[in-house]
Chimera marker file (.cmm) of the C-alpha trace (Angstrom):
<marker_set name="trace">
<marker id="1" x="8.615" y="5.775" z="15.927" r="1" g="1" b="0" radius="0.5"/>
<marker id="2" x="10.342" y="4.558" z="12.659" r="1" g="1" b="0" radius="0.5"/>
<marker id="3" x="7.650" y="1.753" z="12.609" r="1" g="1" b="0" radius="0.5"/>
<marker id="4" x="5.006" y="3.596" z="13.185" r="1" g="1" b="0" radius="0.5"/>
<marker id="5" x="6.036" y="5.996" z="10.045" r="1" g="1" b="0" radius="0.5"/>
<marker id="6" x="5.934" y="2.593" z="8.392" r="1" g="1" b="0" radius="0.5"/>
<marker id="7" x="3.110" y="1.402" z="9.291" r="1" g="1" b="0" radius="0.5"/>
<marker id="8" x="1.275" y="4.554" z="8.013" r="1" g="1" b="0" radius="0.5"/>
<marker id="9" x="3.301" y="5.070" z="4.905" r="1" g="1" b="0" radius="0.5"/>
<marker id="10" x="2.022" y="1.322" z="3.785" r="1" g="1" b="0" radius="0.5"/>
<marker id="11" x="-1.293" y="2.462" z="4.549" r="1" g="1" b="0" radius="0.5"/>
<marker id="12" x="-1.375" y="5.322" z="2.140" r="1" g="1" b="0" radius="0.5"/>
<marker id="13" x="0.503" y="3.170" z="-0.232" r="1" g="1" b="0" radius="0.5"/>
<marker id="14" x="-3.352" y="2.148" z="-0.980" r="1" g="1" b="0" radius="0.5"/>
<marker id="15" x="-4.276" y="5.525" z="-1.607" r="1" g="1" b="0" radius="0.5"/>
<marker id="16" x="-2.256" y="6.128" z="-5.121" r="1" g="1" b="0" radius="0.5"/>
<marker id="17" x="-3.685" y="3.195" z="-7.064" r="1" g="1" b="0" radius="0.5"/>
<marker id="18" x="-7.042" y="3.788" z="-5.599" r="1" g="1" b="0" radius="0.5"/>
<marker id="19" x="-6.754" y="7.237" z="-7.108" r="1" g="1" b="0" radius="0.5"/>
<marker id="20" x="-5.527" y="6.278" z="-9.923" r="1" g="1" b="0" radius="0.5"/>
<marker id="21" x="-8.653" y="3.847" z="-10.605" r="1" g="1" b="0" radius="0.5"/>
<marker id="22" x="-10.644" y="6.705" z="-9.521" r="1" g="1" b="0" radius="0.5"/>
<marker id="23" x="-8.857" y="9.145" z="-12.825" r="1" g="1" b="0" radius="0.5"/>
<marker id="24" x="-9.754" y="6.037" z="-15.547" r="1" g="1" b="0" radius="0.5"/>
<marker id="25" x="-13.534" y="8.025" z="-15.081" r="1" g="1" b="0" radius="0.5"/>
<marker id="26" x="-13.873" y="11.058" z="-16.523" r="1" g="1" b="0" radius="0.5"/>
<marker id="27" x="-15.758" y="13.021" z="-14.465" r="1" g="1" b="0" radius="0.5"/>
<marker id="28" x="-13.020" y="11.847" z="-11.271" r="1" g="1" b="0" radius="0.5"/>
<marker id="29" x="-10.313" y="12.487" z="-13.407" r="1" g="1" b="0" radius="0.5"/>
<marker id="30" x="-8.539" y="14.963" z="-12.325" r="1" g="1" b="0" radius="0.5"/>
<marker id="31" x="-9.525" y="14.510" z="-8.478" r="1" g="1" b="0" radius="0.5"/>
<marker id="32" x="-8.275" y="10.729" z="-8.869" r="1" g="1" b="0" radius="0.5"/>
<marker id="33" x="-4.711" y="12.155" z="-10.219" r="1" g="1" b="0" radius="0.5"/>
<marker id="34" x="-4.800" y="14.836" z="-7.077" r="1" g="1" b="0" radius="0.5"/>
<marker id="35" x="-5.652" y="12.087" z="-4.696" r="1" g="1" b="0" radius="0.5"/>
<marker id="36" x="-2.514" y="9.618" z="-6.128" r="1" g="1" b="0" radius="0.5"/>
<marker id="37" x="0.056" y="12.168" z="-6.253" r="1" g="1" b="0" radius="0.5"/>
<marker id="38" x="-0.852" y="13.494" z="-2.727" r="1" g="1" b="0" radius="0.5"/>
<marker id="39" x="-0.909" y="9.690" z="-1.090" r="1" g="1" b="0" radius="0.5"/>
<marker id="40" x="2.521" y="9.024" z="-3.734" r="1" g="1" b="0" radius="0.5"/>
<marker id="41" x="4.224" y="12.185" z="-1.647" r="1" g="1" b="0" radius="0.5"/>
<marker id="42" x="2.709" y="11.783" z="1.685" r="1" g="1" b="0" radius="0.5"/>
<marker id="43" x="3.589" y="8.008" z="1.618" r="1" g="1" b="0" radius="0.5"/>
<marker id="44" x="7.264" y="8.387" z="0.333" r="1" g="1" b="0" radius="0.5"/>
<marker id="45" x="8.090" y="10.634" z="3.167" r="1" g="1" b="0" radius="0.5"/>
<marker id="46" x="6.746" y="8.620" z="5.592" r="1" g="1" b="0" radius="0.5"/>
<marker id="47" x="8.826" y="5.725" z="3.927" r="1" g="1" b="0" radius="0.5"/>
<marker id="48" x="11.973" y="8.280" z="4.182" r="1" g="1" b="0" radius="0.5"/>
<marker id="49" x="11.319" y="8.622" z="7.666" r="1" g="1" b="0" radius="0.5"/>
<marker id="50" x="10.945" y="5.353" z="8.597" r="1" g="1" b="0" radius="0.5"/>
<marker id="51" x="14.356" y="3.967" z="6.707" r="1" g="1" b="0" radius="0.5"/>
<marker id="52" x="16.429" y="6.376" z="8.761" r="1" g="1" b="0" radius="0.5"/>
<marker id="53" x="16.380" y="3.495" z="11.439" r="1" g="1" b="0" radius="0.5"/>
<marker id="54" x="15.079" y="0.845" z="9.602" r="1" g="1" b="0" radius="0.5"/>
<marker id="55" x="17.181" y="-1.681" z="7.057" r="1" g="1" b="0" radius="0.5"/>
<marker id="56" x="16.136" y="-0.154" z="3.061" r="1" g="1" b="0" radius="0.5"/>
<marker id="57" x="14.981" y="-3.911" z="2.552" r="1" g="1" b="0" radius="0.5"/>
<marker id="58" x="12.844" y="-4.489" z="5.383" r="1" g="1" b="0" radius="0.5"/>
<marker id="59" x="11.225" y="-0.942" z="5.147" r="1" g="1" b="0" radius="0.5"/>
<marker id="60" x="10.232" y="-0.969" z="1.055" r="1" g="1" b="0" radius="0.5"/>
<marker id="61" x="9.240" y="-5.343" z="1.717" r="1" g="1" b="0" radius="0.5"/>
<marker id="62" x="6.447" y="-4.138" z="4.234" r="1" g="1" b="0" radius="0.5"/>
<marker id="63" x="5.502" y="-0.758" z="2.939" r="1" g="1" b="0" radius="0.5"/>
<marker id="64" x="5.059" y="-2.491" z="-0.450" r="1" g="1" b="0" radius="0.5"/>
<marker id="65" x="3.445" y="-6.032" z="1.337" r="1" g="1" b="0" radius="0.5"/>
<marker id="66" x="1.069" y="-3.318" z="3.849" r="1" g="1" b="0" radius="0.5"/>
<marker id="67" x="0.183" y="-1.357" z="-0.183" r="1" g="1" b="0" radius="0.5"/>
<marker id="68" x="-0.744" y="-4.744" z="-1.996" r="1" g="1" b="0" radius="0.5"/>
<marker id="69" x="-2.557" y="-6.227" z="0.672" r="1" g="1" b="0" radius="0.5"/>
<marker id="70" x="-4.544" y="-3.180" z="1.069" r="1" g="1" b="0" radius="0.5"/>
<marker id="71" x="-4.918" y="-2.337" z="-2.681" r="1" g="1" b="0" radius="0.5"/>
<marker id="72" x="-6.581" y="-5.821" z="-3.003" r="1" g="1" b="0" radius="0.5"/>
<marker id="73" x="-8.834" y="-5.905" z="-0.496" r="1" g="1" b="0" radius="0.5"/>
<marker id="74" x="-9.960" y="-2.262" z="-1.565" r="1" g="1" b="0" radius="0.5"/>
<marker id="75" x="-10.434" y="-3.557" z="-5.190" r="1" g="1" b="0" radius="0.5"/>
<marker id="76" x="-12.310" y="-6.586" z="-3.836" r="1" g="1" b="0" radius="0.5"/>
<marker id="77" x="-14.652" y="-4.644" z="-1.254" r="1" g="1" b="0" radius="0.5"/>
<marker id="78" x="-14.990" y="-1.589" z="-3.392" r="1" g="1" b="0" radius="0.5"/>
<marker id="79" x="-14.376" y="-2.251" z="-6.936" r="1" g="1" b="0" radius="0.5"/>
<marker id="80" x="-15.867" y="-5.753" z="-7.419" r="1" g="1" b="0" radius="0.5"/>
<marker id="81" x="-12.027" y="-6.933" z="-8.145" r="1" g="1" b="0" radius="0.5"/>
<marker id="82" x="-12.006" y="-11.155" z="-8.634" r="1" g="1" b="0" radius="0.5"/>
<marker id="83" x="-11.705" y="-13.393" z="-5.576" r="1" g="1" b="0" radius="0.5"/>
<marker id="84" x="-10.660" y="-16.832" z="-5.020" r="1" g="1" b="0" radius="0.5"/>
<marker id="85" x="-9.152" y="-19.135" z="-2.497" r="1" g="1" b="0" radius="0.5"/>
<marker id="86" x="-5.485" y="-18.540" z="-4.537" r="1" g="1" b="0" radius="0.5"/>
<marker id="87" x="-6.215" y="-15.136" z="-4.273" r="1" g="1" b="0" radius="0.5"/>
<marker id="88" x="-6.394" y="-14.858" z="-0.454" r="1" g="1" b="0" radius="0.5"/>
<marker id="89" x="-3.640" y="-17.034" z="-0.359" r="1" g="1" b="0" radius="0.5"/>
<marker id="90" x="-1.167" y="-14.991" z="-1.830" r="1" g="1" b="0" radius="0.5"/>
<marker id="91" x="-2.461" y="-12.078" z="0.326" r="1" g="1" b="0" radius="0.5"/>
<marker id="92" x="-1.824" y="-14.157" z="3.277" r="1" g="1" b="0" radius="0.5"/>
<marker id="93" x="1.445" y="-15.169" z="1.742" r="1" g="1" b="0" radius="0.5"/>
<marker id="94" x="2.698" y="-11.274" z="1.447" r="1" g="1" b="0" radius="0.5"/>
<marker id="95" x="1.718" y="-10.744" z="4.912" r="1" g="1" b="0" radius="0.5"/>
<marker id="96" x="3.564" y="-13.449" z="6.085" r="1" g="1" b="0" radius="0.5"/>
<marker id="97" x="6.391" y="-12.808" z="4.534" r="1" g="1" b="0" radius="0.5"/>
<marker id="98" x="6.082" y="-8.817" z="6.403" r="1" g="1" b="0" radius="0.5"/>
<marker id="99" x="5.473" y="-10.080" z="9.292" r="1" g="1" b="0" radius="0.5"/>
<marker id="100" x="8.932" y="-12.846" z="8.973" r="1" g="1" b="0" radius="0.5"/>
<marker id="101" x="10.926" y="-9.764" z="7.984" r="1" g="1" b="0" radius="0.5"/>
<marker id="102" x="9.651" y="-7.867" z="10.963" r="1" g="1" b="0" radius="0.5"/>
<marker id="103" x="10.582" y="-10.936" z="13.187" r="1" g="1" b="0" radius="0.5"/>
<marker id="104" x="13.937" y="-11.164" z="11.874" r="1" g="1" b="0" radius="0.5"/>
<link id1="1" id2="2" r="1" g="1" b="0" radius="0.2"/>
<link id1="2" id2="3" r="1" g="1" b="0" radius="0.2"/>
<link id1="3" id2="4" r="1" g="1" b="0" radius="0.2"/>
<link id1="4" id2="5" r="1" g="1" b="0" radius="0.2"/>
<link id1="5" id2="6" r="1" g="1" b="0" radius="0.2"/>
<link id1="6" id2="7" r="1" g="1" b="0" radius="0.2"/>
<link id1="7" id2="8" r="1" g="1" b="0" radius="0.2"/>
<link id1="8" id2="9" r="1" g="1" b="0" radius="0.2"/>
<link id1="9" id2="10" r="1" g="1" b="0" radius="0.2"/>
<link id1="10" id2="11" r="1" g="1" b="0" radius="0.2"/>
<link id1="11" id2="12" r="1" g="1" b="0" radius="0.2"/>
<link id1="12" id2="13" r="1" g="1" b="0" radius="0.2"/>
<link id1="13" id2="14" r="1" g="1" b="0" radius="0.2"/>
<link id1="14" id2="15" r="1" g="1" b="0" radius="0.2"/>
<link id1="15" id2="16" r="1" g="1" b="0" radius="0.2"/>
<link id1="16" id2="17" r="1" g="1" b="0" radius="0.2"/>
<link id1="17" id2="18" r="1" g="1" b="0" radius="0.2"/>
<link id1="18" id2="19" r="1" g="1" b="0" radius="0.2"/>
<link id1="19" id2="20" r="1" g="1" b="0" radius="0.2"/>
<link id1="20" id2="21" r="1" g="1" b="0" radius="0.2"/>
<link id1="21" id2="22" r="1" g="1" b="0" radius="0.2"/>
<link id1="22" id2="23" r="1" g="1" b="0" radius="0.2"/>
<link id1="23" id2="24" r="1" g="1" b="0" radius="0.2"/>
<link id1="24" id2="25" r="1" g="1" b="0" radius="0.2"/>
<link id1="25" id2="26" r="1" g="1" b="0" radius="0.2"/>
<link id1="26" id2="27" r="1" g="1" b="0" radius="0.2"/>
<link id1="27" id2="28" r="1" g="1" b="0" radius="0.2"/>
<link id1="28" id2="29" r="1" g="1" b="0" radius="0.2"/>
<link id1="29" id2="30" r="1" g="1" b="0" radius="0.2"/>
<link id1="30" id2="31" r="1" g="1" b="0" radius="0.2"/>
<link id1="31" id2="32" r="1" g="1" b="0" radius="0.2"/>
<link id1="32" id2="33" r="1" g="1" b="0" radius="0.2"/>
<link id1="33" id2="34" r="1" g="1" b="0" radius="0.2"/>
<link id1="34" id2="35" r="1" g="1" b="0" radius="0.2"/>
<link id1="35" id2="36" r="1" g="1" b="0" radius="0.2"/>
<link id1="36" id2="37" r="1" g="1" b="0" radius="0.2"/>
<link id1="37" id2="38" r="1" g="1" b="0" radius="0.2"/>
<link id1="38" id2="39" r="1" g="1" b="0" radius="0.2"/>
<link id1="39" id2="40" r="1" g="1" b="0" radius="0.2"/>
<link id1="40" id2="41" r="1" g="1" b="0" radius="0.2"/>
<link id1="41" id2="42" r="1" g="1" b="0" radius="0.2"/>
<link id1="42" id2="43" r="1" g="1" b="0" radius="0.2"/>
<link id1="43" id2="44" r="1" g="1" b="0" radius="0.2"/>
<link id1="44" id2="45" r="1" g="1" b="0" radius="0.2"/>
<link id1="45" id2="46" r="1" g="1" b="0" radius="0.2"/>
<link id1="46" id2="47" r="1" g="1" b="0" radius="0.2"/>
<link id1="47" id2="48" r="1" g="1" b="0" radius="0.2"/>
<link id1="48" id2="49" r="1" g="1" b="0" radius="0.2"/>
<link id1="49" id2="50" r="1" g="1" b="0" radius="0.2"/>
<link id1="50" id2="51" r="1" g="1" b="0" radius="0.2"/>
<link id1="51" id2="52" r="1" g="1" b="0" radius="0.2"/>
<link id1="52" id2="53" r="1" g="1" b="0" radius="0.2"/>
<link id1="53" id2="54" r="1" g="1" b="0" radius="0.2"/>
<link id1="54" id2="55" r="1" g="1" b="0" radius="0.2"/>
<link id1="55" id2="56" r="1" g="1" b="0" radius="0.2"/>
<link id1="56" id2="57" r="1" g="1" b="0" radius="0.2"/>
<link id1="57" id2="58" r="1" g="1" b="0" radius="0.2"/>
<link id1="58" id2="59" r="1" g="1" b="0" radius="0.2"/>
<link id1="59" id2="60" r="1" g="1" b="0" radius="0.2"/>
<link id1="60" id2="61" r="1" g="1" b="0" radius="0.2"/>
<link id1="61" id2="62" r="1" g="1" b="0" radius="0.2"/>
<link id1="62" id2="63" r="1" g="1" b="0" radius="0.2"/>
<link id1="63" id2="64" r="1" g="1" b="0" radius="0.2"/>
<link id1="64" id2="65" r="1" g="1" b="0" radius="0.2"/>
<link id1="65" id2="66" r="1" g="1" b="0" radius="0.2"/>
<link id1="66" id2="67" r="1" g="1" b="0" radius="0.2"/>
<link id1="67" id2="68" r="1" g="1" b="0" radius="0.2"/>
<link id1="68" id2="69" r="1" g="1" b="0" radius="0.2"/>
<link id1="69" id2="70" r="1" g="1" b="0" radius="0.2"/>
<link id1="70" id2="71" r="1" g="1" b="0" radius="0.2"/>
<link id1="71" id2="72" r="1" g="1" b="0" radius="0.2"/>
<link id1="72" id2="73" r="1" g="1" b="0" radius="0.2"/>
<link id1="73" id2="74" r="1" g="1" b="0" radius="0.2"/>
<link id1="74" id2="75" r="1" g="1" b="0" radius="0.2"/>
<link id1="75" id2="76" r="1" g="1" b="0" radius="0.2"/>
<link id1="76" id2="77" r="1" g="1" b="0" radius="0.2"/>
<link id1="77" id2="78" r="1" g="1" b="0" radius="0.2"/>
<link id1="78" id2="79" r="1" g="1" b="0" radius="0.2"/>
<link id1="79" id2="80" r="1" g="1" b="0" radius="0.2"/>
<link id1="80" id2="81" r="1" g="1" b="0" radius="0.2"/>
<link id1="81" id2="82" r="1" g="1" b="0" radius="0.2"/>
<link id1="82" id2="83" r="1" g="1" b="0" radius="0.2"/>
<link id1="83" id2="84" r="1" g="1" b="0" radius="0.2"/>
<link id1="84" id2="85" r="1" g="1" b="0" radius="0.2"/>
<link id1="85" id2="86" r="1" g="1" b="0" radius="0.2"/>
<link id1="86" id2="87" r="1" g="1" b="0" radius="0.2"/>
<link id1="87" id2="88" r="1" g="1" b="0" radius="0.2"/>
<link id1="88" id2="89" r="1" g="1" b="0" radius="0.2"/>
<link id1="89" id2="90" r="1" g="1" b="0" radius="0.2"/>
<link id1="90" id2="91" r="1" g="1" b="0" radius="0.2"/>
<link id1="91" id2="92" r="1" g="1" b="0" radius="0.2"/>
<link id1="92" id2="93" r="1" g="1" b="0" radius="0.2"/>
<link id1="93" id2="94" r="1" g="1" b="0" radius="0.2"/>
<link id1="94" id2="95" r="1" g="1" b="0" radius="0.2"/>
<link id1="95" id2="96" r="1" g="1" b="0" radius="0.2"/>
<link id1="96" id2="97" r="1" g="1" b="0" radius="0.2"/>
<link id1="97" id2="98" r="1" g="1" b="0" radius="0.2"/>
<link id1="98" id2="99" r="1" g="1" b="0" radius="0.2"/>
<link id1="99" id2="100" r="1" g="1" b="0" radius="0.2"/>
<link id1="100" id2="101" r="1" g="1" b="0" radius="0.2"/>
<link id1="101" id2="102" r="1" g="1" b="0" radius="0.2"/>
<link id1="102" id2="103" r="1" g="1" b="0" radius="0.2"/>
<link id1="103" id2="104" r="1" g="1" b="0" radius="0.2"/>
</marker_set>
């Protein structure tokens, strides 16, 4: 269950920079600050949960690989963010490096 908390925690890890791109416009301020300090809380529970059985270093490495991934392919997809070959590869990289730690 502790990975599963994980999992889900890294996936709402997306939601608090997303909202906080969504505040820099001022008519979604004040929803975009809502939106990252509910995904900041409901994401840093989850993260709580999931270290009671998983190592502190393993559990913030792949919430914080699953939140960067994510956040960049939002950005890219929704937000026009830049995109090249190095990009990806560093994506890739990160979720390598999850998926190792996960292994080990």
């Amino acid at each position: 269950m502790s990975w599963i908390y994980l999992i889900i925690a890294g996936c709402l890890e997306i939601g608090w920079p997303v909202g906080l791109k969504m505040a820099q416009a001022p008519e979604t301020r004040w929803s975009g600050i809502i939106i990252a300090v509910v995904f900041m809380v409901a994401s840093g529970f989850l993260l709580w949960l999931a270290q009671k059985q998983i190592p502190i270093g393993t559990a913030y490495a792949v919430w914080t690989g699953i939140g960067a991934a994510g956040t960049f392919l939002v950005g890219v997809i929704f937000y026009q963010d830049p995109t090249s070959f190095l990009r990806y590869m560093g994506v890739m990289l990160i979720i390598g490096g999850v998926i190792l730690l996960k292994v080990a």
